[in-house]
N, C-alpha and C positions, 0 to 999 in steps of 0.2 A: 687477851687475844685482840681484845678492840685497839689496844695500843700499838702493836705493831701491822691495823688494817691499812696507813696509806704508803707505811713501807712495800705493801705487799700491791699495791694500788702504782707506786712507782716501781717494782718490778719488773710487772706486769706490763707495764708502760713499755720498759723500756727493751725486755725479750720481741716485744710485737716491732717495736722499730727496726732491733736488728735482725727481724724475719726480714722484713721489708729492703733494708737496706741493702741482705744480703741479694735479695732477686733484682736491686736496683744495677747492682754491682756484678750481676752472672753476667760473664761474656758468651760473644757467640760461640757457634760447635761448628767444628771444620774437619771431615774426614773425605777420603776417598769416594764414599756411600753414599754421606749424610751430610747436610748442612743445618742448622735452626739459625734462626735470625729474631731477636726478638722486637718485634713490632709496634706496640702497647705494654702500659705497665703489666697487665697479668696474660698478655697471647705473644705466645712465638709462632714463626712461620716454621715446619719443615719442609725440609726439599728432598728429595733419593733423586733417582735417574733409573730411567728405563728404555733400554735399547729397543731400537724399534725399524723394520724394514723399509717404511714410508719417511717417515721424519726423523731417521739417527736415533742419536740420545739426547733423551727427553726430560727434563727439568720439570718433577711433579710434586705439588706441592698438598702440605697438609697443615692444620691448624692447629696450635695447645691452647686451652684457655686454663686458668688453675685458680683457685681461690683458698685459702687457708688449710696450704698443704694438700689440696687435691686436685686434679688434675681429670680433663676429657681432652680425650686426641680426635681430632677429624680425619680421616683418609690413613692408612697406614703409610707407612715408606714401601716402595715397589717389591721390597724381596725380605725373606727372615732376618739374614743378617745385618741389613741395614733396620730392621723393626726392632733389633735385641739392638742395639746402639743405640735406638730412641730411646726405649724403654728405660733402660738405663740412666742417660741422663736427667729424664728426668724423676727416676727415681733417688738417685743419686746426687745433683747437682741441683735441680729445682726442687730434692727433698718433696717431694709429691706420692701420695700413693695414685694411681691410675684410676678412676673409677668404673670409665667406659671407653671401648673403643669404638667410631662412627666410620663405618665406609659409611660415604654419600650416593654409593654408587655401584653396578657389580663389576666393572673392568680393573684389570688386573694394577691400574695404578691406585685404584683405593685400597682393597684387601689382596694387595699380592703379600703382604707379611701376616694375613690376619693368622696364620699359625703360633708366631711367636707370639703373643698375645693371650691367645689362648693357653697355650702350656705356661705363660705365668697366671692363667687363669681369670683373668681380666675381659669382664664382662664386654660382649658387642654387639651393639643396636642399630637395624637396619629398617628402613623402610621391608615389610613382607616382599614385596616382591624381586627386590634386591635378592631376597633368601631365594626366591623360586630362579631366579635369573643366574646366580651363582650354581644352585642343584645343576642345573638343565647345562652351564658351562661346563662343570665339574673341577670348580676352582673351592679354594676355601670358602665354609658358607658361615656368615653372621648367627650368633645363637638366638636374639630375641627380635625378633619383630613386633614392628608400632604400623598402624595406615594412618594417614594424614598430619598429624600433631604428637609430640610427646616433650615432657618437658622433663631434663634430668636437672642434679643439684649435685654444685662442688662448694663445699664451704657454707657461706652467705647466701649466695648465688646462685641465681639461677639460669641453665642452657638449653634452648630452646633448638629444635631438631623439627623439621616441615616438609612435608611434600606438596609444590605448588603446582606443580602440573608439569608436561613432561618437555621434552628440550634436547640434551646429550642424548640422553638417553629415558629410557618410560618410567625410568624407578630413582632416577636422580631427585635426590633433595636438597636443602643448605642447613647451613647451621648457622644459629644469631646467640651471640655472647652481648645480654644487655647492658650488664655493666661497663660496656667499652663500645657499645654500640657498634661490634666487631663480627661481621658475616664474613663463615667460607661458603661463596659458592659455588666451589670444586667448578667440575668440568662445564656447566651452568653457565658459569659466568666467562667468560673472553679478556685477554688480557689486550689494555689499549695497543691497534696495531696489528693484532694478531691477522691470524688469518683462522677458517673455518675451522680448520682442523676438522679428523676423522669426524666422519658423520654416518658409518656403517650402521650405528643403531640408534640413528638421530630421529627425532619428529622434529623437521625444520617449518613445517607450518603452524608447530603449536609453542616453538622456541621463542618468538619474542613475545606474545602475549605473557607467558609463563614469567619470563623477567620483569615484564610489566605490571604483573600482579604483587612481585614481590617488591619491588620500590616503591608500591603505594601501600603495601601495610607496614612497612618498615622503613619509613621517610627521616627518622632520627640515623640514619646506617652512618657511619663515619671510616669505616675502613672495611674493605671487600678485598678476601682476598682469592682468586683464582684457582681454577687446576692447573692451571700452568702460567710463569711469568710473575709479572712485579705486581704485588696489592696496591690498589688505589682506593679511592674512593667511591662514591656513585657515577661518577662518570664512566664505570665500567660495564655499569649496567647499562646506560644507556650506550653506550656503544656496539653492547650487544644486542640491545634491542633494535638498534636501527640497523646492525647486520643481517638478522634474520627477517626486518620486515617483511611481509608480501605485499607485492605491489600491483 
């Protein structure tokens, strides 16, 4: 057995490359619903759309991070059948089992698919009052609640899930993927340019402090990606921060 140990040693070697190689090589996803774009070596971006009275249709985005065949999603896609699309790909094509799904939030662009999710039975982790704020809407509600910090694991890896204070909304949190040094955060954060966007259940006096706090515990951040619009860097946050200043 010891003789054929570094046949089994370059094997081994060389199955983990062609994992690798194959995610280097997944192109993006382009439906009517859905888009994903992949961003980083192990996070894609997705998109849905949700029509809306105030600002049309809406370009909402959500986050995959994956590490050795598992997978956390940030935000759902807006509706079931664009949520059974993600799911799918990336059960299917990023070969990932799902671990958790994350509304960041309780408006209908983070958990308006959290049903499909649920009936594949795939766990979802919400800030608690996320859960009480969906009860009280009577939208789909999150199964497990965390206050403050919670840290899940895909792989190796570890994802980290926060509530820093309130902003969009009073139950809004982010999510940091360290090994990519990769934050969604969702409706939180403002895409360069943007404008205020809905603010029916905003706390705009405590919105940039809120941002403030998170770019000084997470000063390594290298890619932020929004609830809506193009991911950038830190300068996202500071452009949100000096939106909401008060002056």
């Amino acid at each position: 057995m010891i003789k054929f140990a570094p046949l089994i040693l370059i094997f081994s070697f060389f199955l983990g490359c062609s994992s690798t190689q194959t995610n280097k090589m997944l192109s993006n996803y382009t439906s009517e619903r859905l888009v994903i774009e992949k961003i980083g070596k192990q996070v894609f971006q997705h998109i849905s759309f949700l029509n809306t009275e105030s600002f049309g249709r809406v370009p909402c985005n959500g986050m995959i991070v994956f590490d050795q065949n598992e997978a956390i999603i940030f935000d759902t896609p807006t509706d079931s059948a664009a949520s059974v699309e993600l799911i799918e790909w990336v059960e299917n094509k990023l070969n990932c089992k799902i671990k958790a799904i994350v509304p960041t939030h309780f408006h209908a662009d983070c958990l308006g698919g959290l049903g499909a999710f649920h009936a594949k039975k795939i766990p979802s982790f919400a800030n608690k009052l996320t859960i009480t704020l969906a009860q009280t809407a009577q939208s789909s509600v999150p199964k497990n609640g965390f206050e403050g910090r919670l840290e899940l694991k895909i792989g190796r890896e570890n994802v980290i899930l926060e509530f820093m204070g309130e902003g969009h909304t009073k139950d809004n949190i982010i999510g940091y993927f360290p090994a990519e040094n990769a934050m969604f955060g969702g409706c939180l954060i403002k895409e360069l340019g943007a404008s205020k966007g809905y603010l029916g259940d905003a706390n705009v006096q405590a919105w940039s402090e809120t941002v403030r706090k998170i770019k000084e515990k997470y000063p390594q951040t290298k890619t932020v990606v929004p609830g809506h619009g193009k991911p950038a860097g830190t300068d996202l946050l500071d452009y949100t921060i000096k939106m909401f200043e008060q002056k």
